[in-house]
C-alpha positions, -999 to +999 in steps of 0.1 A: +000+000+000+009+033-007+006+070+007+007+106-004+022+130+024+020+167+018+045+190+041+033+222+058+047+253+059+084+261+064+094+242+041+092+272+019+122+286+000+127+309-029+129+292-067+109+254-056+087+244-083+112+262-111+125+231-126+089+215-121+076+243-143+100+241-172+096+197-174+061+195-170+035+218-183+004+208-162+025+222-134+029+256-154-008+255-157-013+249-120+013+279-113-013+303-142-044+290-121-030+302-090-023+337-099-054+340-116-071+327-090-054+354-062-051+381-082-014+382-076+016+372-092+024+343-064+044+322-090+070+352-091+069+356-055+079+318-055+100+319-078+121+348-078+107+373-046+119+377-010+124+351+015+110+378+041+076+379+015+075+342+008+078+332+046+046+357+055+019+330+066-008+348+037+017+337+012+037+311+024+000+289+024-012+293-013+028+289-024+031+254-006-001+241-014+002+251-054+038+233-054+020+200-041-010+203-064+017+208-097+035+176-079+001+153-077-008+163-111+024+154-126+020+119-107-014+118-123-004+122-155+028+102-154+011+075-135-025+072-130-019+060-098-046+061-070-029+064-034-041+045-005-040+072+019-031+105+019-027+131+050-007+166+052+014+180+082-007+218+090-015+233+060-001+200+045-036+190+051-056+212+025-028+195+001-044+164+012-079+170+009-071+188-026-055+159-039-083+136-025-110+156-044-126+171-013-119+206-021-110+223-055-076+234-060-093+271-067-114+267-036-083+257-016-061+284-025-084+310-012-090+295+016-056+287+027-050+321+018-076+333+039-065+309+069-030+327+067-045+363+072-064+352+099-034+336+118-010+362+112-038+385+122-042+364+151-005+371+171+009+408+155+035+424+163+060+390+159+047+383+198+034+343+180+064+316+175+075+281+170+104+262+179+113+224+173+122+206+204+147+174+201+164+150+220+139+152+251+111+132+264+074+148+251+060+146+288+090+165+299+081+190+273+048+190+279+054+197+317+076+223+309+046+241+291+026+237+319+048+257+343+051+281+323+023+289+306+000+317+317-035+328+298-019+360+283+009+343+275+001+305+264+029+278+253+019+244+245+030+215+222+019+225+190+027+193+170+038+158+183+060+150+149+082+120+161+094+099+192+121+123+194+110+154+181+082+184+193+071+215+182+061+241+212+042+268+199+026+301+219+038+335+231+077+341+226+078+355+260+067+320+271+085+298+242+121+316+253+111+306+289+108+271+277+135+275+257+159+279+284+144+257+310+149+225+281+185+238+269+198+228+303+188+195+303+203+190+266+173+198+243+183+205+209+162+237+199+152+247+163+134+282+153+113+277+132+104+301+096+070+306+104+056+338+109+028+332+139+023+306+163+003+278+151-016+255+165-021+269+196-047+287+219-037+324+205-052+311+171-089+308+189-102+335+172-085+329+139-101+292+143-135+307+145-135+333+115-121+305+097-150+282+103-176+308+090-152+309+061-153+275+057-192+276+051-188+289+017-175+264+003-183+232-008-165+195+003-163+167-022-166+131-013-133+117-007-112+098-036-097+076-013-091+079+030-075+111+041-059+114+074-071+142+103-042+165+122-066+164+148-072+126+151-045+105+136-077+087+120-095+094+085-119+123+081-155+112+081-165+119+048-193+144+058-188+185+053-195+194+088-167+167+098-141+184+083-152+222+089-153+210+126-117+194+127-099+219+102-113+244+129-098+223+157-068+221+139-057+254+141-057+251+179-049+216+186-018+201+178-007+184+148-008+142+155+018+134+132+032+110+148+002+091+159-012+094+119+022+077+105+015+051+131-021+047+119-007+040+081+020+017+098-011-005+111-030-007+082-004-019+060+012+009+039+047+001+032+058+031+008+049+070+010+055+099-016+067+135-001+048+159-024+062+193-021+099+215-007+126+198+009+124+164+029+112+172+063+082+146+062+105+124+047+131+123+075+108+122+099+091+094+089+125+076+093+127+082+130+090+073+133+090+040+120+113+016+095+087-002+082+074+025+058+099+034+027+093+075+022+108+093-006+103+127-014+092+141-050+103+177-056+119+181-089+117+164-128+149+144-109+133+129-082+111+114-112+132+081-113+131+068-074+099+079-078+088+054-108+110+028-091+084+028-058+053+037-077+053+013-102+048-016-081+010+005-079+003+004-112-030-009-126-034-034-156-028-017-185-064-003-197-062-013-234-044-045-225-072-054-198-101-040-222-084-062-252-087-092-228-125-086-219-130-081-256-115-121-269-130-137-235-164-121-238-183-153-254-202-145-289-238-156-297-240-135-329-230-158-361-236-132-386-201-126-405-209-092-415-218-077-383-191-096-363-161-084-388-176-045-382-189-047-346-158-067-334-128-078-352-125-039-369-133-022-334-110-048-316-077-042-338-083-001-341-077-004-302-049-033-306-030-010-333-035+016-306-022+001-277+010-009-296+014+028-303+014+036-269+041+012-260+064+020-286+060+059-273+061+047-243+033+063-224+001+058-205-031+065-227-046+097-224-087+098-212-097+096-244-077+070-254-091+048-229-126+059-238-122+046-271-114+013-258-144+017-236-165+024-272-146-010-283-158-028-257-196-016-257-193-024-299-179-061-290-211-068-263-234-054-285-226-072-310-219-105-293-252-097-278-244-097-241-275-090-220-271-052-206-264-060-169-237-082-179-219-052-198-228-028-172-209-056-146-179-060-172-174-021-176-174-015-137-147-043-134-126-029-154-125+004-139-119-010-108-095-034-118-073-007-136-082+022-106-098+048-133-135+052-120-123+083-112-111+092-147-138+073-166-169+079-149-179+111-161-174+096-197-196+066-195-224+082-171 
């Protein structure tokens, strides 16, 4: 089994996505969609701008999030691969649930836009920040927090990412209190480039404008299982669910650790970094050995990648749709109408297919809807009762994973 893992913010640096951009140009398109969804030139700002600009939460969002939807498309195109599970560290999560079909990729980027106003609105003045805590007990850390924090100036643990590794989050007066305390007993302390303190109580009232945000838009069913922040578990596929715990999430803290755990139990085995850097990557190494994670950045990465991901792939379509055609048992004995309704469908698609290999490519939609017209000619004229080709049609989309490609073309 396989997983799709989408990072959160600061992983952000100035020029990712540029070689993505020149290889591939569904993730030039994705770049065009997101400035013309904003109404800002965000590309450029990734591309080229300030670190100081790109790191602002507002930005730093819609930039991380339209890097990992350029990724997934690329993967989709490349591969038609279906992932197992997928699940996002913070805004990682949107990622997630755009990926999975929950939420349109234009829908997302204003609203992760949106979320980063509100939480930079949330702490001003620089008073919000996050550090990553190593090499030190949680409960230690977590007591820490407790001593120290106060109601105007909160510090908790705002994301449990590994056995050996926390994130505190809250008011830097309390943080650098915390900060000091865990030094002396040999915590290794990391700032992080964030630009507010996330996942914390001093987003409360960013956590509530967001939710009446939330109720403008509308929530998909889900492709496949996508994992909560919140929970560890998978989202119940209902719109309230996931207003009410993308809410909690920007108060609560991130279970990353407990979610990895949760794939580690159900069986998957390999997981796909989509987006900057490797952080997800590398801490799934100290989380568990059991699941292989490599990260997929740049047209480079494209190899390792293909190496993992095609152990997923489905039968080839034509191949499997070729098959269905020479089992599917004829009651028709008319020469005529079998030579045009089958044997000339049957080798248009055969001819096809060869084509394809010798390119070396997956077929495009369309492609596999004309195999899908091949096979409807072949049952009609083999005449195969209609529930039977209905039942054939459905097991080939499921057997090659493309319901989701192929339903709106046969509906």
């Amino acid at each position: 089994m396989i997983a799709y893992i989408f990072p959160g913010q600061g992983s952000q640096y100035v020029g990712m996505g540029s070689s993505l951009i020149d290889k591939y140009s569904i993730a030039k398109e994705t770049f065009d969609q997101a400035n013309e969804v904003l109404g800002f030139d965000l590309s450029s700002l990734m591309l080229e701008g300030e670190m100081s600009q790109l790191t602002q939460t507002e930005n730093a969002q819609p930039a991380l999030l339209t890097l990992s939807m350029s990724i997934s498309r690329v993967l989709q195109k490349e591969f038609n691969v279906v992932p197992d599970y997928l699940l996002g560290h913070s805004l990682g999560e949107y990622s997630a649930l755009c990926s999975g079909g929950v939420l349109k990729f234009e829908d997302a980027l204003l609203i992760v836009r949106k979320r980063g106003l509100l939480m930079q609105d949330a702490v001003k003045n620089g008073l919000g920040i996050m550090t990553a805590v190593a090499n030190i007990a949680s409960s230690r850390v977590e007591e820490v927090c407790k001593e120290v924090s106060t109601l105007d100036h909160p510090v908790s643990i705002g994301c449990f990412n590994g056995p050996n590794q926390v994130v505190i989050s809250g008011h830097q007066h309390s943080v650098k209190q915390v900060e000091e305390m865990l030094s002396q007993e040999g915590a290794i302390l990391t700032p992080l480039k964030v630009s507010a303190s996330f996942h914390s109580p001093l987003m409360k009232d960013a956590s509530d404008k967001l939710e009446e945000f939330l109720l403008n838009f509308n929530f998909s069913r889900s492709e496949g299982p996508i994992i909560s922040n919140v929970t560890g578990q998978p989202h119940i596929d209902e719109p309230n669910e996931y207003i009410k715990l993308l809410k909690r999430q920007m108060v609560e803290p991130v279970m990353w650790e407990k979610s990895i755990k949760f794939l580690h139990q159900k069986g998957v085995n390999n997981a796909i970094e989509l987006g900057s850097k490797t952080v997800l990557t590398n801490l799934m190494a100290s989380i568990t050995k059991d699941i292989s994670c490599i990260s997929f950045e740049k047209p480079d990465d494209l190899l390792k990648v293909k190496g993992v991901i095609t152990r997923y792939l489905p039968p080839a379509f034509l191949d499997k749709s070729l098959a269905i055609a020479v089992a599917t048992k004829n009651q028709n004995w008319d020469e005529d109408e079998y030579h045009s309704g089958v044997v000339l469908p049957y080798q248009k698609v055969k001819k096809l297919a060869q084509t394809i290999e010798k390119e070396d490519r997956n077929p495009t939609v369309e492609e596999m809807f004309l195999a899908i017209e091949m096979l409807q000619s072949v049952f009609r004229t083999k005449k195969v009762q209609d529930k039977e080709q209905t039942e054939r049609i459905d097991e080939l989309l499921k057997v090659t994973k493309t319901e989701h490609l192929l339903k709106a073309y046969i509906s």
